[in-house]
VEXDREN-2710 file (C-alpha; in Angstrom, 1 decimal):
% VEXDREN-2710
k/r/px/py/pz
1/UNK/0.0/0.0/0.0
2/UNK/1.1/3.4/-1.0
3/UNK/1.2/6.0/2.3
4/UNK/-1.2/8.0/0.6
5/UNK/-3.5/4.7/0.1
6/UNK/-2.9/3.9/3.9
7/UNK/-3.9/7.4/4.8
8/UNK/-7.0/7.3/3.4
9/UNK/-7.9/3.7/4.7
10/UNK/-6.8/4.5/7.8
11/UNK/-9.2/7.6/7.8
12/UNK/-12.0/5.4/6.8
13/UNK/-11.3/3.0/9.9
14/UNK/-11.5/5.5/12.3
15/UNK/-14.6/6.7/10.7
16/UNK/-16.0/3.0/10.8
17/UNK/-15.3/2.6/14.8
18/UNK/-16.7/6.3/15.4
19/UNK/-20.1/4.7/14.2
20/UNK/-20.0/1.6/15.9
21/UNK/-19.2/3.2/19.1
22/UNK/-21.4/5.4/18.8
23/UNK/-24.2/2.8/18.1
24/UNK/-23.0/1.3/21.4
25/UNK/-23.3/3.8/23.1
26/UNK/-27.2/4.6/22.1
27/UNK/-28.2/1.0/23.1
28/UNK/-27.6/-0.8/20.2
29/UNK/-25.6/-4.2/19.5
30/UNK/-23.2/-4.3/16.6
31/UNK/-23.7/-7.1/13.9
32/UNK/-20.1/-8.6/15.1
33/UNK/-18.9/-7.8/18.2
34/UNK/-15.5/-8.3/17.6
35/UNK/-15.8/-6.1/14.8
36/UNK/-14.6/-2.8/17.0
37/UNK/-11.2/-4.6/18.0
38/UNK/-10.4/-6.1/14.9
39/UNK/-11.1/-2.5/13.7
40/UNK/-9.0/-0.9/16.2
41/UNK/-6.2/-3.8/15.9
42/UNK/-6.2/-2.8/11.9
43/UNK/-5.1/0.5/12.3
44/UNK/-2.9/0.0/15.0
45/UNK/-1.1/-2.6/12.0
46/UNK/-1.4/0.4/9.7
47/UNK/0.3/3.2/11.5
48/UNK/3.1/0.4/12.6
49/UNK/3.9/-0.1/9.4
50/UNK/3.8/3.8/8.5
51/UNK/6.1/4.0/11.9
52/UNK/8.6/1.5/10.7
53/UNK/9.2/3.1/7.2
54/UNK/9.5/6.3/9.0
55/UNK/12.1/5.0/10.9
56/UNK/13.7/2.5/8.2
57/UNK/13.3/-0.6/10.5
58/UNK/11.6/-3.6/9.7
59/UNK/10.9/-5.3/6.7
60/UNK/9.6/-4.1/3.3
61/UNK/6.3/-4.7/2.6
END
């Protein structure tokens, strides 16, 4: 993935777990449950990889 392609997915993400939070927090029961940590657990992988080509550690991907 291109930063710029990252970037943008990342953004959606975020925008994703805003709206399942949110529905939470009005009563409501996602669809998957698990869906908000493998959300949150996706853009943690995302912004490590950013990270590590900042840096120049790791391996290419």
């Amino acid at each position: 993935m291109s930063p710029e392609d990252r970037r943008k997915r990342v953004a959606e993400l975020r925008t994703e777990l805003m709206r399942l939070r949110t529905m939470v927090r009005a009563g409501g029961a996602p669809e998957n449950p698990s869906q908000i940590r493998e959300i949150r657990r996706t853009i943690a992988s995302i912004l490590t990889v950013e990270n590590e080509e900042k840096l120049g550690v790791g391996e290419k991907r």
